[in-house]
C-alpha positions in Angstrom: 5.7 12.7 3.8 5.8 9.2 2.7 2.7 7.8 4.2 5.2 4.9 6.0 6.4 3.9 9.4 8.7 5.3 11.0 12.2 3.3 10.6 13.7 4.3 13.7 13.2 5.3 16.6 14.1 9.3 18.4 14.4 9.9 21.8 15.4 12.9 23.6 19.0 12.8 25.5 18.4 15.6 27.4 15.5 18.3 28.1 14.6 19.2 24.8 12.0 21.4 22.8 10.4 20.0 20.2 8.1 22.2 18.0 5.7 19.4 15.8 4.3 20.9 12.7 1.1 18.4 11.4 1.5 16.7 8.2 -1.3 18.7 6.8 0.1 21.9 7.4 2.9 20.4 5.6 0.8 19.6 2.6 -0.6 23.1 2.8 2.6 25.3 2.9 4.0 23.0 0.4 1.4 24.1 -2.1 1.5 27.8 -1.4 4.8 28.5 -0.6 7.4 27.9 -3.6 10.6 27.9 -1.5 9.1 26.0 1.6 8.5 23.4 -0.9 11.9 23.0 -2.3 13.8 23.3 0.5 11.6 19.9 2.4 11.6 18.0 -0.5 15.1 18.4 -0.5 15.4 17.8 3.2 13.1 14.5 2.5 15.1 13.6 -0.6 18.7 13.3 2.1 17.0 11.6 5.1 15.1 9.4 2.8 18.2 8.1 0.5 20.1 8.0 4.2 17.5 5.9 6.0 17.5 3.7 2.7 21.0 3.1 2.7 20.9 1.7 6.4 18.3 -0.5 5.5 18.6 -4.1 4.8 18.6 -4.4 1.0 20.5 -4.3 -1.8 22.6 -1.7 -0.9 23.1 -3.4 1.8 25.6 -5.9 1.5 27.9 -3.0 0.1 30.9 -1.3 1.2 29.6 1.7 3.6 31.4 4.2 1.9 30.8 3.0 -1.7 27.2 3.8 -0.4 27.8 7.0 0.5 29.9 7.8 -2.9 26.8 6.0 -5.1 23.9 8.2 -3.1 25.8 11.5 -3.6 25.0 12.0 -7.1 21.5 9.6 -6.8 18.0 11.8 -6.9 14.6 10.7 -5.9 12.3 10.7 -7.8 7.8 10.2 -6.9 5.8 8.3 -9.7 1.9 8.7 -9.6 0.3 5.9 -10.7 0.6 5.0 -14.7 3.4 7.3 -14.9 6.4 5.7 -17.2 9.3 5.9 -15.8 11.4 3.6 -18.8 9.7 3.3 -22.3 10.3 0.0 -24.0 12.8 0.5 -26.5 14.1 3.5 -25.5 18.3 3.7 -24.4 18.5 3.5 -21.3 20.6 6.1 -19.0 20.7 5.5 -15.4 19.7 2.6 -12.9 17.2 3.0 -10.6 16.2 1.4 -6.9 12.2 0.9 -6.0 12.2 2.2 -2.8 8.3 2.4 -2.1 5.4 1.1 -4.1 4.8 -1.3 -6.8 6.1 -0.8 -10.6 4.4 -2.7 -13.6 7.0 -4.2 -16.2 5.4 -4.9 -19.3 6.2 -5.9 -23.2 3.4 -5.0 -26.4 1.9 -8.1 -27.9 0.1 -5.1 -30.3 0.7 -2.0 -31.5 -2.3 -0.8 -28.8 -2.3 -3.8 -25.8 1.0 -4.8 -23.6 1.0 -7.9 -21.5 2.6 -7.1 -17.8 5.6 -9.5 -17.3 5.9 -9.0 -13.4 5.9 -6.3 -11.0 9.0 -4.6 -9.3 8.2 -3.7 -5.3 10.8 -2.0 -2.6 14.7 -3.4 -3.2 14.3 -4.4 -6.5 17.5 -2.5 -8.8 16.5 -2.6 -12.2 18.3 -0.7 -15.0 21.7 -2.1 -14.4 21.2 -4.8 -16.5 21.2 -2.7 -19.8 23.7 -0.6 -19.1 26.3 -3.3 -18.3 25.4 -5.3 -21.2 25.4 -2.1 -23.2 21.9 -2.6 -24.5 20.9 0.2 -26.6 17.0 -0.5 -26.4 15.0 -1.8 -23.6 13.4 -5.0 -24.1 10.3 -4.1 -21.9 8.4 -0.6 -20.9 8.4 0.0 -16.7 5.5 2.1 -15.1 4.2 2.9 -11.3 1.0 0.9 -10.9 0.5 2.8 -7.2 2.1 6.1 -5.4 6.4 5.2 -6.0 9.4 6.4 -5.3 12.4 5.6 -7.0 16.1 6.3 -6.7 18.0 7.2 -9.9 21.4 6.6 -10.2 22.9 8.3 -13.2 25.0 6.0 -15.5 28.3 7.9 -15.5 28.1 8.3 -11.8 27.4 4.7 -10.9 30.4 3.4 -13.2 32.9 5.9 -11.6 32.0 4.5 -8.5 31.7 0.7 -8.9 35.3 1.3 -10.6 36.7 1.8 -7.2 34.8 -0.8 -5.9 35.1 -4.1 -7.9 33.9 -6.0 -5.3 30.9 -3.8 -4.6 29.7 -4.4 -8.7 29.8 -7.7 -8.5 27.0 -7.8 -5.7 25.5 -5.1 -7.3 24.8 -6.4 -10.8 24.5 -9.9 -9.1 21.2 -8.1 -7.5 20.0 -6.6 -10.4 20.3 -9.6 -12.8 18.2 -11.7 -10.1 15.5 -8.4 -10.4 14.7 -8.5 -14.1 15.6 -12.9 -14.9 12.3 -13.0 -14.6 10.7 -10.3 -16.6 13.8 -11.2 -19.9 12.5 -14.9 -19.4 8.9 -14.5 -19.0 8.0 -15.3 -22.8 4.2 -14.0 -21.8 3.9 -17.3 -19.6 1.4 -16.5 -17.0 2.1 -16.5 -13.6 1.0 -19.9 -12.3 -2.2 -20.1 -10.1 -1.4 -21.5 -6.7 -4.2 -23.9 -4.8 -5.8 -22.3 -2.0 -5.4 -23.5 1.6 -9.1 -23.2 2.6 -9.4 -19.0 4.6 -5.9 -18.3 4.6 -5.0 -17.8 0.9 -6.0 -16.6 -2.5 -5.1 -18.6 -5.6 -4.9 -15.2 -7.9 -2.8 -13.7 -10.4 -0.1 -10.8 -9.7 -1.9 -8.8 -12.4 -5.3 -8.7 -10.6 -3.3 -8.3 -7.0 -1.6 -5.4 -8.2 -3.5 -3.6 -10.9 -6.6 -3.5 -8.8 -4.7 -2.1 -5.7 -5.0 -5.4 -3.7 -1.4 -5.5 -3.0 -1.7 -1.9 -1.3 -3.8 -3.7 1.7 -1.9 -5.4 4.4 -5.5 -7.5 5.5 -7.6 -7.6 3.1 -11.2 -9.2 3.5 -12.7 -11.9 0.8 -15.8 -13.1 0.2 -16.0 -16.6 -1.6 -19.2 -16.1 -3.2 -19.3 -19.9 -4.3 -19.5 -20.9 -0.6 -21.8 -17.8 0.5 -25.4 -17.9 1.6 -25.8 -13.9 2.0 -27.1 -14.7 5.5 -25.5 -11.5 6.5 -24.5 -13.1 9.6 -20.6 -11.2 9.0 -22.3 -7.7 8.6 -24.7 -8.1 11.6 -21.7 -9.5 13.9 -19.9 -6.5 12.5 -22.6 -3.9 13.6 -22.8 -5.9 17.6 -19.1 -5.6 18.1 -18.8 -1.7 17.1 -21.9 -0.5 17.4 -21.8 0.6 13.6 -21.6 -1.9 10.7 -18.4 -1.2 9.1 -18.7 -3.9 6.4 -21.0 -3.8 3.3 -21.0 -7.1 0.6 -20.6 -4.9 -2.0 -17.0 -3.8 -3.7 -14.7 -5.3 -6.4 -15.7 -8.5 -7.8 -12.7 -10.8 -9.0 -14.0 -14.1 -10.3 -15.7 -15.8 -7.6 -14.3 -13.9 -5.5 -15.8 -10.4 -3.4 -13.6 -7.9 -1.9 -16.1 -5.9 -0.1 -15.8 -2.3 1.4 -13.7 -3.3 4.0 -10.7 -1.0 5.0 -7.7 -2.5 3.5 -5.3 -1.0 5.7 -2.7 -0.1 3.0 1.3 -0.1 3.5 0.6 3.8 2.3 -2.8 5.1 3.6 -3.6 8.8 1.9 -6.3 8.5 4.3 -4.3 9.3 7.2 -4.0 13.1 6.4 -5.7 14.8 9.2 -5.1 18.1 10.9 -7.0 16.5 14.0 -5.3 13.2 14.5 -9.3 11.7 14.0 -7.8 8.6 12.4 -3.9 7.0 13.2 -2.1 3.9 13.0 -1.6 1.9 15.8 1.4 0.5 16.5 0.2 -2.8 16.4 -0.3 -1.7 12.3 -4.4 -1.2 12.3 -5.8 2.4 10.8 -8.5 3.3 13.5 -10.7 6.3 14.0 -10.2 8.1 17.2 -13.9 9.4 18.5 -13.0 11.6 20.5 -10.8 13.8 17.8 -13.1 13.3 14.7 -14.7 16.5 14.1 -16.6 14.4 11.2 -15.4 17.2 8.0 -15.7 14.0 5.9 -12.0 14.2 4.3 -10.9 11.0 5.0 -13.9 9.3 3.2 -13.3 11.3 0.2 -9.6 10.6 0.6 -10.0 6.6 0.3 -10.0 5.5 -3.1 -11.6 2.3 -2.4 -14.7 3.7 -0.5 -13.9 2.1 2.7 -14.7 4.9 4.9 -18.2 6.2 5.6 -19.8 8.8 7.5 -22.3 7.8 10.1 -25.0 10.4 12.2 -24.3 10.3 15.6 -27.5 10.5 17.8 -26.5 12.7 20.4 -30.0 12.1 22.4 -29.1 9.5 24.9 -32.3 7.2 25.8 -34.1 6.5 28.7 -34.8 3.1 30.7 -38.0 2.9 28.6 -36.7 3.4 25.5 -33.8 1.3 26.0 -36.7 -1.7 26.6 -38.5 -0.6 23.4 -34.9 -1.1 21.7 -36.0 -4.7 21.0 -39.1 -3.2 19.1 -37.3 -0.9 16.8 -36.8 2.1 18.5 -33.2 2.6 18.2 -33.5 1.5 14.6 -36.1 3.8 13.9 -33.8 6.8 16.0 -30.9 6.0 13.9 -32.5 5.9 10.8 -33.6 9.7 11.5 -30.4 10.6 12.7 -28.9 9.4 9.1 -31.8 11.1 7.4 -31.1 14.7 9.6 -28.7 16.8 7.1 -27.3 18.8 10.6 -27.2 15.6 12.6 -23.2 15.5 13.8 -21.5 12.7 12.1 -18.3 10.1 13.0 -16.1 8.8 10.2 -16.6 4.6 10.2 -14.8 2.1 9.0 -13.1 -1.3 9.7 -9.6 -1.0 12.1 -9.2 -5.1 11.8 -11.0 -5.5 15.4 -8.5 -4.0 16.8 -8.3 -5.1 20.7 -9.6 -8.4 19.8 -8.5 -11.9 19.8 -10.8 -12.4 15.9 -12.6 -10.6 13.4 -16.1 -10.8 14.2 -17.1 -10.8 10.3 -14.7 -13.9 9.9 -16.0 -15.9 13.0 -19.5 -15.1 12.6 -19.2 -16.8 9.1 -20.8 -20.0 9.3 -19.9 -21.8 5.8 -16.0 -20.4 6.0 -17.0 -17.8 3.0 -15.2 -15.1 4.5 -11.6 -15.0 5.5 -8.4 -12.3 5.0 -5.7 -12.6 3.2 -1.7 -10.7 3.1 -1.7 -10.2 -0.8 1.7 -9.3 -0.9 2.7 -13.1 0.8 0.7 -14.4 -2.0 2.2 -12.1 -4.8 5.8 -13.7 -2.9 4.5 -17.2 -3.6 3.4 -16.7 -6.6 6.4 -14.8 -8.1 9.0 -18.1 -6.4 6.8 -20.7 -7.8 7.6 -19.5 -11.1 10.8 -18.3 -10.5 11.4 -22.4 -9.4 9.3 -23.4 -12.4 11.6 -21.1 -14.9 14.9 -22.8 -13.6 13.4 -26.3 -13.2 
């Protein structure tokens, strides 16, 4: 229900029947059926605060049953993107752990703009702070910037358990005080800009990662536009490998910089609701479309929020010797092109699965200035967050 992988692993014991119900019939029952609803999100609510407890993080290092006793009483909560979830100023009442997604701390410089401070991302325990210190207004305002969940601890709850547990406080407020440091020191210092090590990294600040749902993508492809020639060598090399182009040099433009329409392959892909398995995750981590299960309804593309899908005719007339020779005159061009143009022509969703099955990506190696290369925004949103974490102390 989460959109993540799967942390462990089942395996049958003995001969067992399964029934599998599809995540979209999930979806569906959730919105018609009132009680069906309640009683998964419930069910999701217990596995998911269980599986996060046996997790490595910052409950981690905790007693096992002062786990147990802090989870009873704990909720979780979703966030949709801009939702606030802690208004600056405001008293705060519980302490909460980011268990999926990316949260936006900010402070106002005006009575209308705010400047974001840094970003909170699964682990981080933030909350604690204020209510141990016994502040009675937050110093900064806390928001989802993608799809969260969060889990909320209520005040009372957590004190009556850390009481029993002195030892367990300690680690927990050692946690959350290394969490927020950085957004109660920030001061609206920007996060430093890191040089770039020529194709593997992207000098860029956390607010342009994250606000313009970089940090989603797992691979994401960038165009130096400083270095390109527009050759379209990385489009064409694209096309050869999978028969379809799946990359276009068009999409968000960041300085210099070009992050075309190339999938992303986000940590939570919405596009991956499909009653036909037509598109899956490997287990190798690439999003891919399976052929032979797309029934080409389309709801994938319009899923994506970055564009990265597309919907290609499928020319269903397969071509003789002849025509196969007049290939190299335009022919198959000139079939595909009506094909694209045919409204009742059968069509295949397309889009990049990181040349999956490959030793390279043929839009990198086909580059022949070094203009295009991929990057891991999150280990550069890392970097970026120690380096100034170092620079603060030093």
């Amino acid at each position: 229900m989460a959109d993540q992988p799967e942390p462990y692993t089942v395996r049958a014991l003995v001969s067992s029947l399964v029934l599998e119900i599809p995540k979209s019939a999930i979806h569906r029952l959730s919105t018609t059926n009132a009680k069906f609803k309640t009683t998964m999100d419930e069910l999701y609510r217990r596995r998911a605060l269980w599986t996060y407890a046996r997790a490595p993080g910052v409950l981690s290092a905790l007693p096992e049953q002062a786990v147990t006793e802090i989870l009873d009483k704990a909720d979780l909560r979703t966030l949709k993107p801009g939702e606030v979830i802690l208004k600056e100023g405001a008293r705060p009442t519980d302490a909460y752990i980011v268990r999926t997604g990316f949260l936006r701390v900010a402070r106002k410089i005006s009575e209308t703009d705010d400047r974001a401070l840094v970003y909170f991302r699964e682990g981080d325990i933030f909350g604690l702070v204020a209510l141990l210190s016994g502040e009675r207004a937050s110093p900064f305002s806390i928001s989802a910037t993608t799809r969260a969940e969060v889990i909320r601890i209520p005040a009372d709850h957590l004190f009556k358990v850390l009481g029993k547990y002195p030892q367990a406080s300690h680690l927990l407020a050692s946690g959350a005080q290394e969490t927020e440091r950085v957004a109660r020191e920030a001061s609206f210092m920007p996060m430093p800009q890191q040089a770039a090590a020529p194709g593997t990294q992207l000098a860029m600040s956390a607010e342009v990662l994250v606000e313009k749902g970089l940090a989603t993508g797992s691979e994401v492809l960038v165009i130096d536009m400083e270095k390109c020639v527009n050759c379209q060598s990385c489009v064409e090399a694209c096309g050869r490998r999978h028969k379809y182009s799946r990359l276009q040099l068009r999409g968000l433009q960041v300085e210099h910089y070009t992050f075309p329409t190339a999938c992303r392959h986000c940590e939570d892909p919405v596009c991956l609701l499909c009653s036909v398995n037509g598109i899956v995750r490997l287990k190798s981590g690439e999003i891919t479309i399976v052929e032979d299960n797309c029934i080409g309804c389309g709801a994938c593309a319009e899923r994506c929020p970055y564009g990265n899908i597309s919907m290609h005719a499928v020319d269903e007339h397969k071509p003789g010797f002849l025509q196969k020779l007049m290939g190299v005159f335009g022919w198959a061009a000139k079939r595909e092109a009506q094909a694209e143009l045919n409204p009742h022509a059968k069509r295949i969703a397309v889009k990049c699965d990181l040349c999956a099955g490959y030793l390279d990506y043929a839009c990198v190696t086909a580059c022949p200035v070094g203009a295009a290369f991929r990057i891991d925004p999150m280990k550069s949103l890392e970097q970026q967050q120690l380096a100034f974490s170092r620079g603060r102390m030093a």
